[in-house]
C-alpha positions, 0 to 999 in steps of 0.5 A: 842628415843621412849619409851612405858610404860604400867602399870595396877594398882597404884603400877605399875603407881609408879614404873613407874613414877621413871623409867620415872624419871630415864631414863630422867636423865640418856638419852643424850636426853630427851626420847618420852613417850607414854602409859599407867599410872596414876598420879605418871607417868602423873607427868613426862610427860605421857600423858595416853591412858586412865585412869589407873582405866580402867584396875586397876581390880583385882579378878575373878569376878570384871574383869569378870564384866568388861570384855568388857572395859578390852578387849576394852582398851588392843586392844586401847593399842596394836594398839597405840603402833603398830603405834608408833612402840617404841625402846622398850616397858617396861609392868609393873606388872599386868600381866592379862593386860600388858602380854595380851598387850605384846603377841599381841604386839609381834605378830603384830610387832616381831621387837618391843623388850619388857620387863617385870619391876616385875616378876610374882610370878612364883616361888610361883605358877603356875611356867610354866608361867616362859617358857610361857613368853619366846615368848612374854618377852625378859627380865625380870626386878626383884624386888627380888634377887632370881627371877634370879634363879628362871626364869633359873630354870624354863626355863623363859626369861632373868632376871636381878634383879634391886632392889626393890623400898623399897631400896630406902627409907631405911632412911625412914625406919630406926629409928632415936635415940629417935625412937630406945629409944621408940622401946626399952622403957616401954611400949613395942609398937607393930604396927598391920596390918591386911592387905589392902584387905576388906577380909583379914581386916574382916577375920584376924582384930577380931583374932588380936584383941583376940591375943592383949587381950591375949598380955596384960593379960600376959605383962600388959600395951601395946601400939598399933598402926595400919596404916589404910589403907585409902579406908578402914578406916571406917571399920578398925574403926567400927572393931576395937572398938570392941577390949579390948585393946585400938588402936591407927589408923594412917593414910598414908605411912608417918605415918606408917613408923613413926610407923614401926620405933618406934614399937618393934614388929608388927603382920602382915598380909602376904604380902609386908608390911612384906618387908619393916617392916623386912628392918625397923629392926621389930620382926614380927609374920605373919598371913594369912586366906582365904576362904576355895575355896581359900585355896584349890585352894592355896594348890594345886598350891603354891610351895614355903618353906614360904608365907613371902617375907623376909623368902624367901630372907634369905632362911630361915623360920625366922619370923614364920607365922601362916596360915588358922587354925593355926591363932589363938590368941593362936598360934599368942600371943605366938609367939609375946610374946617373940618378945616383952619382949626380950629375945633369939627368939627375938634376933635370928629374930633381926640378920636375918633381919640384913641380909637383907641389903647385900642380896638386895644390887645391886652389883653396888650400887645405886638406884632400878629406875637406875638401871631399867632405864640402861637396859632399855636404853641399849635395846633401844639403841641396837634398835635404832642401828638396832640389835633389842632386846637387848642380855642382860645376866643373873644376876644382874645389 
């Protein structure tokens, strides 16, 4: 069995590096690997087509300046799997790369079933990508329990959600009983993350740094913690000397599940870290500023109730979020004032995020990466028996 793998960036050398992981366990017979990957994929056996920081751009300008490579390495692609023609080819996020991939792909061999591990955010903006994926995606592989629904709305291809990867490391996230003892003792701890983008760091870290001030001149004593994204670290350091309240900065995901698991609340900025602070069971006020194009250019094309991934997964604005002119220390210390001294907001966004567990559960239980690996072996099966794509039914896994 013969299966193609194609990631563009770190976060998708991840996922594929457990899928690989997965379908090795699961297989009668050890699969043929081939395509495109970093370390965590080349760790079970992957032997690239080139290195993965060759595609890992993101932005209008960076691809633009790197455009000649990006195209370059999408024919090299194309053309490798052509030529191995696999059971089943799986795309995996970034879709600038692996949808450009998947199209010609198809168009030279139709034969050659493909499918799509992360849905693009098509229920957030630019929802006509949704039926635009039909002709070259013949299911798609959900991290969210929504998607589903969102792509039979829209006129997508097949979807199934398979679960998210942070499922399985829930235990990493939940805090033992010393931890819970320091989430709930004096003085209060809040976990700050002003995001892993430069941009978001220099827009939101001297607004976060006025709200702790605010913070404290109204609780008294704080302790904070701030996970420090390691590429960015000098700057989050030069940045945060310039706060009144003192900062503890820790480093890497150990650390910074350490620190979600004793916090008492955290002050985040939008994006998947609200995920895994709302699976750690930690109160939040969320953030966001961009540059005035970008937020024009947002206003116009974003359509969803909530820019929080848990907001959108409970279906209800639970944790409050704060974008453009509303973040302010104003609007964002009083908004964490009472998350961190108790009381009845607290304890309502306490039990939404108790909800989480049963709405990201899979109904058949077990591992995201399995999960993932089963459909994809079903697929590659049906391939290898020549019926071609796998019929595979809407829902869950």
């Amino acid at each position: 069995m013969r299966i193609w793998l194609v990631a563009g960036e770190d976060s998708g050398d991840q996922l594929g590096g457990r899928l690989m992981r997965a379908l090795r366990e699961l297989s009668e017979a050890a699969p043929e690997f081939g395509g495109v990957g970093g370390e965590a994929m080349a760790a079970q056996g992957l032997a690239s087509l080139f290195p993965l920081d060759d595609v890992a751009v993101m932005g209008y300008l960076p691809v633009l300046a790197r455009a000649r490579t990006l195209l370059r390495r999408i024919r090299e692609t194309v053309e490798a799997v052509v030529a191995a023609r696999p059971d089943v080819l799986v795309i995996i996020d970034s879709p600038g790369f692996t949808h450009a991939v998947a199209k010609r792909v198809r168009k030279a061999t139709p034969g050659i079933p493909i499918i799509d591990y992360v849905s693009p955010s098509v229920w957030a903006w630019r929802p006509w990508r949704a039926k635009g994926m039909r002709p070259f995606i013949d299911h798609v592989m959900a991290l969210l329990p929504f998607e589903p629904d969102a792509h039979r709305r829209l006129g997508g291809p097949e979807c199934t959600y398979v679960g998210h990867p942070l499922i399985e490391r829930i235990a990493d996230l939940r805090p033992s009983a010393a931890e819970a003892a320091i989430r709930e003792g004096e003085p209060p701890r809040l976990v700050v993350l002003p995001g892993s983008r430069r941009s978001e760091i220099e827009r939101l870290m001297p607004v976060f740094g006025e709200t702790l001030a605010r913070v404290a001149a109204t609780l008294g004593p704080i302790e904070v913690e701030l996970p420090a994204v390691s590429r960015h670290r000098a700057m989050i350091e030069r940045l945060a000397l310039a706060w009144e309240t003192p900062v503890r900065l820790v480093h890497g995901e150990d650390a910074k599940f350490a620190a979600f698991r004793s916090a008492r609340a955290a002050l985040a900025a939008s994006g998947t870290v609200t995920l895994e602070l709302a699976l750690a069971g930690v109160p939040m006020v969320v953030a966001y500023k961009v540059s005035r194009i970008e937020e024009a250019i947002a206003r116009r094309l974003i359509q969803v109730p909530s820019i929080v991934l848990p907001n959108l997964i409970l279906a209800e604005n639970a944790m409050p979020e704060f974008v453009q002119r509303d973040c302010s220390p104003e609007t964002l210390s009083a908004s964490l004032l009472p998350l961190l001294a108790g009381g009845l907001e607290r304890e309502q966004q306490v039990a939404s995020l108790r909800r989480l567990d049963d709405l990201m559960r899979l109904p058949c239980g077990g591992e995201p990466s399995r999960s993932a690996a089963r459909l994809v072996l079903d697929v590659a099966r049906q391939r290898t028996g020549g019926s071609g794509a796998a019929p595979l039914s809407r829902g869950s896994a």
